[in-house]
CHARMM-style PDB file with segment names, atoms N, HN, CA, C and O in Angstrom:
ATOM      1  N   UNK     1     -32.670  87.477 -80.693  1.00  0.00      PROA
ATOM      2  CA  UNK     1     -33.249  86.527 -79.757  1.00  0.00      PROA
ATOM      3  C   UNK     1     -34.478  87.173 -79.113  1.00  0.00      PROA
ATOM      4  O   UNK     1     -34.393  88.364 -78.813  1.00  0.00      PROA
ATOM      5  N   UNK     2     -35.494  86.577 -78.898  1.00  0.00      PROA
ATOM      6  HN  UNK     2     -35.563  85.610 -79.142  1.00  0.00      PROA
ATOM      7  CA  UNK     2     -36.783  86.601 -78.036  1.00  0.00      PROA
ATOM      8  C   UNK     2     -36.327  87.031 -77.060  1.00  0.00      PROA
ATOM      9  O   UNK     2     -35.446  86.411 -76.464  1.00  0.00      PROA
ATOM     10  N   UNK     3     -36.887  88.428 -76.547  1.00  0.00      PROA
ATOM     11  HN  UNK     3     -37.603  88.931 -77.032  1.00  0.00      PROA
ATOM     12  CA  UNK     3     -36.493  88.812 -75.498  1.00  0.00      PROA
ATOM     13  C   UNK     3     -37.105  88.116 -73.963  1.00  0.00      PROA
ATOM     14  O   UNK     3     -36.709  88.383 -72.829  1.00  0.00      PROA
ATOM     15  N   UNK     4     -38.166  87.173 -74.366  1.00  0.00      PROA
ATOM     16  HN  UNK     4     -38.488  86.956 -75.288  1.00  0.00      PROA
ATOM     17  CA  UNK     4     -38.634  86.061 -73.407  1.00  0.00      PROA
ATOM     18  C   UNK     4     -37.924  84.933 -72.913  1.00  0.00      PROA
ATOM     19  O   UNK     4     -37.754  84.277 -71.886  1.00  0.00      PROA
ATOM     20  N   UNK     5     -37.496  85.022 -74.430  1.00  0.00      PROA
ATOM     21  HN  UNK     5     -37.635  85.556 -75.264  1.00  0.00      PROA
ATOM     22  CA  UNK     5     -36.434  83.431 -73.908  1.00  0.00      PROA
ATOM     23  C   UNK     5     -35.320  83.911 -73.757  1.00  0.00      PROA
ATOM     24  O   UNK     5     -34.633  82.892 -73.822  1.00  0.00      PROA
ATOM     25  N   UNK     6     -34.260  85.179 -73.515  1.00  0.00      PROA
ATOM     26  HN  UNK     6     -34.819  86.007 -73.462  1.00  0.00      PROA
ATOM     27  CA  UNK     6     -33.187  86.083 -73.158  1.00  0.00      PROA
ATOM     28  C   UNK     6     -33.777  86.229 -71.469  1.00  0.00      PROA
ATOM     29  O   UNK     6     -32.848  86.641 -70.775  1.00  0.00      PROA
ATOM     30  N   UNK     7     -34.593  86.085 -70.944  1.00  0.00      PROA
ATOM     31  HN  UNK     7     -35.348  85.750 -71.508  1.00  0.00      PROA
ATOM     32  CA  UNK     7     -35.292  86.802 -69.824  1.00  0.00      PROA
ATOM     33  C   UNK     7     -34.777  85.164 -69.087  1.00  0.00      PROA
ATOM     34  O   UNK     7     -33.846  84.888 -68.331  1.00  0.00      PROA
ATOM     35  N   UNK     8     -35.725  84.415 -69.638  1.00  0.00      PROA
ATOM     36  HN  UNK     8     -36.481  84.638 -70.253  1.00  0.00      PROA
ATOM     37  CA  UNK     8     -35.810  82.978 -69.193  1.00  0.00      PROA
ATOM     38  C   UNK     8     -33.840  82.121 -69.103  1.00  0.00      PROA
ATOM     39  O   UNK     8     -33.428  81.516 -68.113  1.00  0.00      PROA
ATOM     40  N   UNK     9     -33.175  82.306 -70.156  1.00  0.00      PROA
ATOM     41  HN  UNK     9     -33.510  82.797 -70.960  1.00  0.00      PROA
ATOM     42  CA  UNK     9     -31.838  82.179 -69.664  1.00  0.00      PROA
ATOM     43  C   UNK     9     -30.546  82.507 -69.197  1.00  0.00      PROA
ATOM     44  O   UNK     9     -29.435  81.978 -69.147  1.00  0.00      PROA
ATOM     45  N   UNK    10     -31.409  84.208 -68.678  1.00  0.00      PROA
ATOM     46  HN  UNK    10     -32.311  84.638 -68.719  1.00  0.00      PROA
ATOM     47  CA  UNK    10     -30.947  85.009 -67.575  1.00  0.00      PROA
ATOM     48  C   UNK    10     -31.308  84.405 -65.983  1.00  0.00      PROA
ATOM     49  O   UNK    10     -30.696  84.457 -64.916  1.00  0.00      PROA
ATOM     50  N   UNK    11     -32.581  83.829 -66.390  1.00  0.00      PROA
ATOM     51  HN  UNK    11     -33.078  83.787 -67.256  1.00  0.00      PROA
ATOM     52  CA  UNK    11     -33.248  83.430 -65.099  1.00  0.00      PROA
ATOM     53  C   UNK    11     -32.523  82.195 -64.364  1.00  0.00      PROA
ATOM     54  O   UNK    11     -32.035  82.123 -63.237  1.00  0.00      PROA
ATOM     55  N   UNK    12     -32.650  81.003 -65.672  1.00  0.00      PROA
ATOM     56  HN  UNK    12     -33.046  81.061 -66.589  1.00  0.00      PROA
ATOM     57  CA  UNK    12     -31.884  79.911 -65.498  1.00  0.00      PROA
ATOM     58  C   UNK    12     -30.334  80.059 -65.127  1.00  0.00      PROA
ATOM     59  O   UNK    12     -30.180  79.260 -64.203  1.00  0.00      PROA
ATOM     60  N   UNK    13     -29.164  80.655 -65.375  1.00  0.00      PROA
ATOM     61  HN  UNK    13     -29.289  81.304 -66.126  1.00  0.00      PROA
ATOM     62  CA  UNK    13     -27.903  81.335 -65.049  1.00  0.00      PROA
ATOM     63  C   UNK    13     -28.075  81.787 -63.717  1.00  0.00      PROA
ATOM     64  O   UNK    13     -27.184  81.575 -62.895  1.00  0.00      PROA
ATOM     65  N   UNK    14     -29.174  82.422 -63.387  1.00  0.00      PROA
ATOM     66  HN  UNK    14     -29.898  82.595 -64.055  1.00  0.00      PROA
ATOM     67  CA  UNK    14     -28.711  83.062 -61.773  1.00  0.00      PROA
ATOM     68  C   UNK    14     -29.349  81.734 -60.893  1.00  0.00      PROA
ATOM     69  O   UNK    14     -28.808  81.525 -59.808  1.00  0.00      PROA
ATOM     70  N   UNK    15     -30.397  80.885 -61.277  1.00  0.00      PROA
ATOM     71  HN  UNK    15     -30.837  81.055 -62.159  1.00  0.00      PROA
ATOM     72  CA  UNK    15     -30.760  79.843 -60.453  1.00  0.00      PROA
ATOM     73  C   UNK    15     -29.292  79.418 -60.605  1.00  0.00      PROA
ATOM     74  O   UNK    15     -28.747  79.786 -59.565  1.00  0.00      PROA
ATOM     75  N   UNK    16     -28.373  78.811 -61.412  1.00  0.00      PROA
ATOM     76  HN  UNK    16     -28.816  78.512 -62.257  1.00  0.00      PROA
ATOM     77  CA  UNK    16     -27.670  78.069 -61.062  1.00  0.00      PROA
ATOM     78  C   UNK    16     -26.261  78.690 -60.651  1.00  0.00      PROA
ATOM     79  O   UNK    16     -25.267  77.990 -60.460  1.00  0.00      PROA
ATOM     80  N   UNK    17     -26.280  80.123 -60.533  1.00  0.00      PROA
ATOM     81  HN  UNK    17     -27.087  80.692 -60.688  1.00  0.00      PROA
ATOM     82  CA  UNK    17     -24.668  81.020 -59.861  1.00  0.00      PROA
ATOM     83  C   UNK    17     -25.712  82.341 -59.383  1.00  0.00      PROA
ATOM     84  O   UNK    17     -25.898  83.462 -59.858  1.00  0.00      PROA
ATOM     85  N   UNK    18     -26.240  81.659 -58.286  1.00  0.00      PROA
ATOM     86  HN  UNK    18     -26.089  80.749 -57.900  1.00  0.00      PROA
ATOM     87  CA  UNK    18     -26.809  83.253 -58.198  1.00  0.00      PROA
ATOM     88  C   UNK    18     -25.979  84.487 -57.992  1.00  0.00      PROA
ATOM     89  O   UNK    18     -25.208  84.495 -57.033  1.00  0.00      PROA
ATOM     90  N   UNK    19     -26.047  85.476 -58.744  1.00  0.00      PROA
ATOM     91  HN  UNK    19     -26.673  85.469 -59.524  1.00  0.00      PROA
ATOM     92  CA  UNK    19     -25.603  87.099 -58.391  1.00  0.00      PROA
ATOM     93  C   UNK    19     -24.924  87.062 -56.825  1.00  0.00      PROA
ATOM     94  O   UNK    19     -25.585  86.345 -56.073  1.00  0.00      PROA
ATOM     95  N   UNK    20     -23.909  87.600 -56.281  1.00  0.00      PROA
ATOM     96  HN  UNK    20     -23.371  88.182 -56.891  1.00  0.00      PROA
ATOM     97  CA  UNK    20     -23.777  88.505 -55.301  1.00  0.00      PROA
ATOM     98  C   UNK    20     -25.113  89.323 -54.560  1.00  0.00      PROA
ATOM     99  O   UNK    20     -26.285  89.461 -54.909  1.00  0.00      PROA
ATOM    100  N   UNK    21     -24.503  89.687 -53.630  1.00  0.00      PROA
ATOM    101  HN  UNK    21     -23.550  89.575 -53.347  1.00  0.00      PROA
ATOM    102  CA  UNK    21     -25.487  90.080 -52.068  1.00  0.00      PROA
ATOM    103  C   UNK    21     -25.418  91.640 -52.777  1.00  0.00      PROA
ATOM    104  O   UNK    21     -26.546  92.134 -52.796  1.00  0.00      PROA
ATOM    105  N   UNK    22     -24.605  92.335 -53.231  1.00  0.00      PROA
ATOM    106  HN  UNK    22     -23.689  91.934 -53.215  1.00  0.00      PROA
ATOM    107  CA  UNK    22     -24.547  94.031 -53.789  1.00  0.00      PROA
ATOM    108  C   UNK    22     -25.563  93.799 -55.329  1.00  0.00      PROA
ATOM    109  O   UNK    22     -26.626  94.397 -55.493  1.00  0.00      PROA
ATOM    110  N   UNK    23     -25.105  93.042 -56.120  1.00  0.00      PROA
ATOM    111  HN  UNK    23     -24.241  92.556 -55.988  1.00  0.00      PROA
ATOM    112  CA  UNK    23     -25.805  92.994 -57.165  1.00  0.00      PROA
ATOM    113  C   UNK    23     -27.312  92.261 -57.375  1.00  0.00      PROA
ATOM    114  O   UNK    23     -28.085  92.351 -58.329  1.00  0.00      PROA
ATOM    115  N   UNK    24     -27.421  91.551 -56.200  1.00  0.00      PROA
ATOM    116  HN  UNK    24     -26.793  91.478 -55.426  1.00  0.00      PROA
ATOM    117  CA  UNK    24     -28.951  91.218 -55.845  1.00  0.00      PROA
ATOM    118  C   UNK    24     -30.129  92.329 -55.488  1.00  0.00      PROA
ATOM    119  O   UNK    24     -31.327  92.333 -55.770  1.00  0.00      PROA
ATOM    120  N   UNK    25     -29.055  93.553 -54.533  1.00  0.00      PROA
ATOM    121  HN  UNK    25     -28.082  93.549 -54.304  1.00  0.00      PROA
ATOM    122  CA  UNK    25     -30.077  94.354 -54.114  1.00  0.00      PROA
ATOM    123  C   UNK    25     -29.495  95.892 -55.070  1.00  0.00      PROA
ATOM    124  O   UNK    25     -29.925  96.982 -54.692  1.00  0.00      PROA
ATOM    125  N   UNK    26     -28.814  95.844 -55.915  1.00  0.00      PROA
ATOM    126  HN  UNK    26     -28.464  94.958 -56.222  1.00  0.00      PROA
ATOM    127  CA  UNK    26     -28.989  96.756 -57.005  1.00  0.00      PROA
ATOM    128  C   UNK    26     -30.507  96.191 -58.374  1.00  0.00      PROA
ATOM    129  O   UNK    26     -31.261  96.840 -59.099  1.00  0.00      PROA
ATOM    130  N   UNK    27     -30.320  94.831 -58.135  1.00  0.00      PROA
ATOM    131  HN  UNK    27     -29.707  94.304 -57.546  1.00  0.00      PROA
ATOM    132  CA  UNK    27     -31.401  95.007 -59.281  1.00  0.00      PROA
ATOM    133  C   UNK    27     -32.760  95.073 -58.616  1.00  0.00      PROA
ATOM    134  O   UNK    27     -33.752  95.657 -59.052  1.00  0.00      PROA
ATOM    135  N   UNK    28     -32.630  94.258 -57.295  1.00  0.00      PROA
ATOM    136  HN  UNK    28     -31.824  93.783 -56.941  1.00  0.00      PROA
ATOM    137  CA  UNK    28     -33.701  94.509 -56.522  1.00  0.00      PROA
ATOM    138  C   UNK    28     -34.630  95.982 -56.463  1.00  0.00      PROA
ATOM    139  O   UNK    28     -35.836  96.226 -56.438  1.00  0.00      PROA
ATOM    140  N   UNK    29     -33.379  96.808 -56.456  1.00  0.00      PROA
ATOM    141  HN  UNK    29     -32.399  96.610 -56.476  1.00  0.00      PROA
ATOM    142  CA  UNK    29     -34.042  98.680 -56.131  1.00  0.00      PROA
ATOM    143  C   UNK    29     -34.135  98.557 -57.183  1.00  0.00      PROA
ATOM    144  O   UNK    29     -35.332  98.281 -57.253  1.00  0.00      PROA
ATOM    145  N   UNK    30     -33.630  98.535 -58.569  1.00  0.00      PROA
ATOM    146  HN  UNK    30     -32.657  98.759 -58.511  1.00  0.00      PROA
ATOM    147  CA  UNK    30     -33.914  98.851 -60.070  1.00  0.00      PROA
ATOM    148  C   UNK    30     -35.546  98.531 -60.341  1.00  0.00      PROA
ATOM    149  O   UNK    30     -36.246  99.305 -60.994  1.00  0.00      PROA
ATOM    150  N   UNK    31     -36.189  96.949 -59.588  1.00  0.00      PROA
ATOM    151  HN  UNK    31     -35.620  96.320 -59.058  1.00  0.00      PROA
ATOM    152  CA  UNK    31     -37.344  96.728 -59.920  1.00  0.00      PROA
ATOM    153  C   UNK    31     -38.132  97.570 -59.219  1.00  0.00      PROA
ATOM    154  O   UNK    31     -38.942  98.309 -59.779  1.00  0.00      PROA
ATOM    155  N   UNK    32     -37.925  97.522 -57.652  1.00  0.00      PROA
ATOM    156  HN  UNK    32     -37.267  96.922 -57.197  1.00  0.00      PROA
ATOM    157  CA  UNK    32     -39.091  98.431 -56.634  1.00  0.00      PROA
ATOM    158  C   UNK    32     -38.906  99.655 -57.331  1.00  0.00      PROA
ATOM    159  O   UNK    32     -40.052  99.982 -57.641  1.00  0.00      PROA
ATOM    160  N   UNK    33     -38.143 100.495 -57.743  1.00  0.00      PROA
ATOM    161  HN  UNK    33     -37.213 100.229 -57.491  1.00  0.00      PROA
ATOM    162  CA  UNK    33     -38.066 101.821 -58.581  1.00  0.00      PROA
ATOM    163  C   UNK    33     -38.790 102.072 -59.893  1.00  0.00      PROA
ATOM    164  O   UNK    33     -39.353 103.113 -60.231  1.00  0.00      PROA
ATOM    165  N   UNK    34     -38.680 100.966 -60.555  1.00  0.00      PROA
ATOM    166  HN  UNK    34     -38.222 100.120 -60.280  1.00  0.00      PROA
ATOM    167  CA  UNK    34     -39.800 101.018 -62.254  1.00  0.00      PROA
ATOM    168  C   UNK    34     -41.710 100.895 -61.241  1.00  0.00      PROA
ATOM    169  O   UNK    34     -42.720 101.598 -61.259  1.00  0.00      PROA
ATOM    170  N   UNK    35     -41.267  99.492 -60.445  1.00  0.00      PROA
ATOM    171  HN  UNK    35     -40.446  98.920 -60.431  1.00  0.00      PROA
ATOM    172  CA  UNK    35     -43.008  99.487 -60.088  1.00  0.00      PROA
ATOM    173  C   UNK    35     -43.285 100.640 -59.378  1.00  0.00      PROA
ATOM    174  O   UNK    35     -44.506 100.731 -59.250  1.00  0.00      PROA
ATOM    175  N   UNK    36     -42.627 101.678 -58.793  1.00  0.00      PROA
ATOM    176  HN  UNK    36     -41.636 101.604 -58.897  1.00  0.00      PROA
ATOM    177  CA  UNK    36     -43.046 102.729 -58.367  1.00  0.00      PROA
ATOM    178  C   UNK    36     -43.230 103.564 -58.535  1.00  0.00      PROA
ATOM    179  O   UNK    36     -43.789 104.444 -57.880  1.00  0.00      PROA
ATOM    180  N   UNK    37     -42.633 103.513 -59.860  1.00  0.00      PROA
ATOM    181  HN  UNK    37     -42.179 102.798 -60.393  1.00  0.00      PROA
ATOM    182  CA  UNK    37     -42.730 104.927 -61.071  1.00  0.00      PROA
ATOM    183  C   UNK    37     -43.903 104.393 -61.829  1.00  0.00      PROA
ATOM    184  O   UNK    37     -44.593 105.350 -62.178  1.00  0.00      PROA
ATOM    185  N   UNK    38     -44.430 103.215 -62.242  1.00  0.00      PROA
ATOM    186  HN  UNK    38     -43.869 102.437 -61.959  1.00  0.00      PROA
ATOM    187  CA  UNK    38     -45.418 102.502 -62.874  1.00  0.00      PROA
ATOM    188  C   UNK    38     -46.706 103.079 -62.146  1.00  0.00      PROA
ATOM    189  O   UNK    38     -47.594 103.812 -62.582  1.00  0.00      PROA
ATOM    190  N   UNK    39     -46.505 102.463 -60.792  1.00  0.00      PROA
ATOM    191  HN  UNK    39     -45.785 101.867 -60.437  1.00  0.00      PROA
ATOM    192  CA  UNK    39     -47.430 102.965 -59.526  1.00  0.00      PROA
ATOM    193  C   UNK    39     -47.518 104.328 -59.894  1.00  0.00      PROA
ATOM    194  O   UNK    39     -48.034 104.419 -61.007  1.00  0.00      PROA
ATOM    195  N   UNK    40     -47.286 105.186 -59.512  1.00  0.00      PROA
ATOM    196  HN  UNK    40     -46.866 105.113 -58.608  1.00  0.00      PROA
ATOM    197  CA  UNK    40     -47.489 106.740 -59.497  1.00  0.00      PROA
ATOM    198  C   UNK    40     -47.926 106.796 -60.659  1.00  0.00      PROA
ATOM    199  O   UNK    40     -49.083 107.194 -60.523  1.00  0.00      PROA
ATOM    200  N   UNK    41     -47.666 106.601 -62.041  1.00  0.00      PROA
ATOM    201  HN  UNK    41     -46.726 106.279 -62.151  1.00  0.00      PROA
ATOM    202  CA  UNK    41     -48.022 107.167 -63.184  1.00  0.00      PROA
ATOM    203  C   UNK    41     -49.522 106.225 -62.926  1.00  0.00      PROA
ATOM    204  O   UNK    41     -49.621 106.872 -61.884  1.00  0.00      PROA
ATOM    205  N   UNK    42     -49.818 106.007 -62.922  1.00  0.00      PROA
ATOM    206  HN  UNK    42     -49.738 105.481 -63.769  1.00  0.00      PROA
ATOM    207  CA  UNK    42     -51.350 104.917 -62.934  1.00  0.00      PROA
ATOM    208  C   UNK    42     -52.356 105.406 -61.869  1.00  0.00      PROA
ATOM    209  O   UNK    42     -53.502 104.969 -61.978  1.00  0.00      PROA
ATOM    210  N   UNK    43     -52.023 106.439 -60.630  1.00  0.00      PROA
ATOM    211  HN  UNK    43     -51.092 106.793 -60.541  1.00  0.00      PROA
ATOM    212  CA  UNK    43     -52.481 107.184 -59.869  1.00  0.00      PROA
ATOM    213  C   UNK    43     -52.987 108.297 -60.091  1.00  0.00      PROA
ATOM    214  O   UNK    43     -54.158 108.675 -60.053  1.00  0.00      PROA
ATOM    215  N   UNK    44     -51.401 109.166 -60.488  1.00  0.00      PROA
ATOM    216  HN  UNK    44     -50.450 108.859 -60.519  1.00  0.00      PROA
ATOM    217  CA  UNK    44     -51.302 110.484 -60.830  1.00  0.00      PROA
ATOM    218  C   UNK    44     -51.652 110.779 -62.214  1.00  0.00      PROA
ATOM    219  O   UNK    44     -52.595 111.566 -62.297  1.00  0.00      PROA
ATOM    220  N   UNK    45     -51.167 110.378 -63.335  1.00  0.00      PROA
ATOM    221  HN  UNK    45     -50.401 109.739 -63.268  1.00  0.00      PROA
ATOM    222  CA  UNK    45     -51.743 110.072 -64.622  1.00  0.00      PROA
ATOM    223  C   UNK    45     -49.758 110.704 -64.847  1.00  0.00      PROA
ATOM    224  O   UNK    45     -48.701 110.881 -64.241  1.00  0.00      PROA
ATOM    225  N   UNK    46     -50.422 110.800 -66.169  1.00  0.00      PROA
ATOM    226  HN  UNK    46     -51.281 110.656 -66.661  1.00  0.00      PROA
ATOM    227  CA  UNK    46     -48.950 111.131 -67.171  1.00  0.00      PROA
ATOM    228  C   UNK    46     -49.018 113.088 -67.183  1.00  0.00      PROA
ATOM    229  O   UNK    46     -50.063 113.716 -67.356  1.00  0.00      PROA
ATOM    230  N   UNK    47     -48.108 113.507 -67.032  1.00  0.00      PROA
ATOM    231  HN  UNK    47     -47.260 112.997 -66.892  1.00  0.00      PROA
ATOM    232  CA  UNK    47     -47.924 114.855 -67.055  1.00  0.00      PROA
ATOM    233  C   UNK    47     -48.166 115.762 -68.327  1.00  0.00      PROA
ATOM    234  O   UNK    47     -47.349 115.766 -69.248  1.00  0.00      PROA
ATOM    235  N   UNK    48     -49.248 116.485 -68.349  1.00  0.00      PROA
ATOM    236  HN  UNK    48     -49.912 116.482 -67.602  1.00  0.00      PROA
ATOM    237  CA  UNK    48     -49.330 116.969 -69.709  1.00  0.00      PROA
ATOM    238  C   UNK    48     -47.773 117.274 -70.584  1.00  0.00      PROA
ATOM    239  O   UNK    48     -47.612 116.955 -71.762  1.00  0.00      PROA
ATOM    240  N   UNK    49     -46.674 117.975 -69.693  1.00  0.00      PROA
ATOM    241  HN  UNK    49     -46.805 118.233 -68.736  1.00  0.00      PROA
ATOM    242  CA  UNK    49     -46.164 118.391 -70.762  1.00  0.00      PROA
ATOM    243  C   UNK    49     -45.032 117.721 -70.822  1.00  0.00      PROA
ATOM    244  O   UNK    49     -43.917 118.201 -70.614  1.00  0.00      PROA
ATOM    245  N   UNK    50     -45.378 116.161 -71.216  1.00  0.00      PROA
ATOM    246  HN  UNK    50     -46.283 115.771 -71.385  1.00  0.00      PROA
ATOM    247  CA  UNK    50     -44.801 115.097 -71.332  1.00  0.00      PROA
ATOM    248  C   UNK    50     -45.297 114.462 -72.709  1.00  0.00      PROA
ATOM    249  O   UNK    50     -44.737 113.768 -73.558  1.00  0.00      PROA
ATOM    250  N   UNK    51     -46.431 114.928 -72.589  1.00  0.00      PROA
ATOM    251  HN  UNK    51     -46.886 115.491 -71.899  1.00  0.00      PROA
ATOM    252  CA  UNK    51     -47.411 114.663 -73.850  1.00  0.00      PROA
ATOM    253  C   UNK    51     -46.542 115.084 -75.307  1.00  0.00      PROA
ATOM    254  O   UNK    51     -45.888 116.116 -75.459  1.00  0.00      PROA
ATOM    255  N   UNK    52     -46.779 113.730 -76.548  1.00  0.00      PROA
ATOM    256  HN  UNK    52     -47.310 112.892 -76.425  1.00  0.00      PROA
ATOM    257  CA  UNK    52     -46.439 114.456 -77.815  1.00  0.00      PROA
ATOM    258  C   UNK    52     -47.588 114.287 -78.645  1.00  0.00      PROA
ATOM    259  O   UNK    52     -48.402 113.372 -78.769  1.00  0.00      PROA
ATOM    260  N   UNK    53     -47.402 115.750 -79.345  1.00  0.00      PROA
ATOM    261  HN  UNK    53     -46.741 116.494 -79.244  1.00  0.00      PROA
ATOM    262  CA  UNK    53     -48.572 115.802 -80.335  1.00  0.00      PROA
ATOM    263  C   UNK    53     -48.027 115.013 -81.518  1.00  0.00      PROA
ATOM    264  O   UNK    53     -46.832 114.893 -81.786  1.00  0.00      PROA
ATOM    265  N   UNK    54     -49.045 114.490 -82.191  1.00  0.00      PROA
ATOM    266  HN  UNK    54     -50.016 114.588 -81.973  1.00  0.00      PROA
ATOM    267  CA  UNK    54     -48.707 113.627 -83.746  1.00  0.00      PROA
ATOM    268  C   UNK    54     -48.135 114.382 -84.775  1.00  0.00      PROA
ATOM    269  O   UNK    54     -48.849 115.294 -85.191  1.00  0.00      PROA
ATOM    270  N   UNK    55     -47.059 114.250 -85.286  1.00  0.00      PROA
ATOM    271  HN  UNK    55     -46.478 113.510 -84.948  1.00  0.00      PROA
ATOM    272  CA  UNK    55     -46.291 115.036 -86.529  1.00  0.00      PROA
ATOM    273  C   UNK    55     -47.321 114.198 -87.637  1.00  0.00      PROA
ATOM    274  O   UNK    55     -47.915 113.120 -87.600  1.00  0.00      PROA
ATOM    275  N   UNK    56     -47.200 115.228 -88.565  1.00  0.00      PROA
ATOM    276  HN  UNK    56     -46.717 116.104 -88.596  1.00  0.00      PROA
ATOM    277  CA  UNK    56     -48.033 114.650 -89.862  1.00  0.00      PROA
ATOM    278  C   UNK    56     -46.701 114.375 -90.790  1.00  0.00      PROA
ATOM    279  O   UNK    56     -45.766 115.154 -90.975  1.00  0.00      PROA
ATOM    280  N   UNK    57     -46.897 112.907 -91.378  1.00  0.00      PROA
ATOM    281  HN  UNK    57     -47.657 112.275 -91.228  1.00  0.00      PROA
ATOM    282  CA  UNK    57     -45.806 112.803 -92.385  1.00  0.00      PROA
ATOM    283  C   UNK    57     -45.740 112.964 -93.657  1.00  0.00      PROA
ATOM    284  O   UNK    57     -46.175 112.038 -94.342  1.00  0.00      PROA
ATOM    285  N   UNK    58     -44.967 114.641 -94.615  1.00  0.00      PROA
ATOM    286  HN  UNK    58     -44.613 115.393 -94.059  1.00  0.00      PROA
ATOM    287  CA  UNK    58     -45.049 114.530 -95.361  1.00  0.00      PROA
ATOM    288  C   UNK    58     -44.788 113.830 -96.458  1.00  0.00      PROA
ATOM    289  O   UNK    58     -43.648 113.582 -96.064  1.00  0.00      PROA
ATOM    290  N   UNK    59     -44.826 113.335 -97.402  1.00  0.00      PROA
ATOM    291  HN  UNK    59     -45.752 113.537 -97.723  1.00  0.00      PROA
ATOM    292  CA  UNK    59     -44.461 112.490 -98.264  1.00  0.00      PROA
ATOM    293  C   UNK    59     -44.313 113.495 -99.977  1.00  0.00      PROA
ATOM    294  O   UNK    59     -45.080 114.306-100.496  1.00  0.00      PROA
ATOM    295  N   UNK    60     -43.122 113.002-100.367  1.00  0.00      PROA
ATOM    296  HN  UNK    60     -42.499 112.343 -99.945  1.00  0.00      PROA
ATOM    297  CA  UNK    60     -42.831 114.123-102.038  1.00  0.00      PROA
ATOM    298  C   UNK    60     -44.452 112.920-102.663  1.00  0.00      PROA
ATOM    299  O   UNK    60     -45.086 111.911-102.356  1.00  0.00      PROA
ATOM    300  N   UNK    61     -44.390 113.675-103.364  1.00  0.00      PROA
ATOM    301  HN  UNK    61     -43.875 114.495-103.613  1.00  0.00      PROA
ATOM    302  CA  UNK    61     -45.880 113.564-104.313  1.00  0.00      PROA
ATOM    303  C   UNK    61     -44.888 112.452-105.427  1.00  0.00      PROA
ATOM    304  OT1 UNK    61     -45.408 111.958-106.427  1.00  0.00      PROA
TER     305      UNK     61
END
């Protein structure tokens, strides 16, 4: 399945039973936590030794 339209009838399900008050603000921190790790990396940049160098792929002849 389209992970758009998986997104979209996740969306539709909680409009119509919304989540709990604990599980509202667990996914709540889950999002402010990615955009803030998003945030920082877009500031700070990506950590060199996070970096991967390109493997070359051998192939049998």
């Amino acid at each position: 399945m389209d992970p758009l339209t998986r997104l979209l009838i996740q969306m539709a399900q909680w409009w119509r039973h919304p989540p709990g008050r604990r599980k509202a603000v667990v996914i709540l921190a889950a999002l402010l936590l990615s955009f803030l790790l998003v945030g920082i990396e877009r500031i700070v940049g990506w950590p060199s030794w996070l970096r991967t160098e390109p493997v070359p792929i051998h192939r049998l002849p």
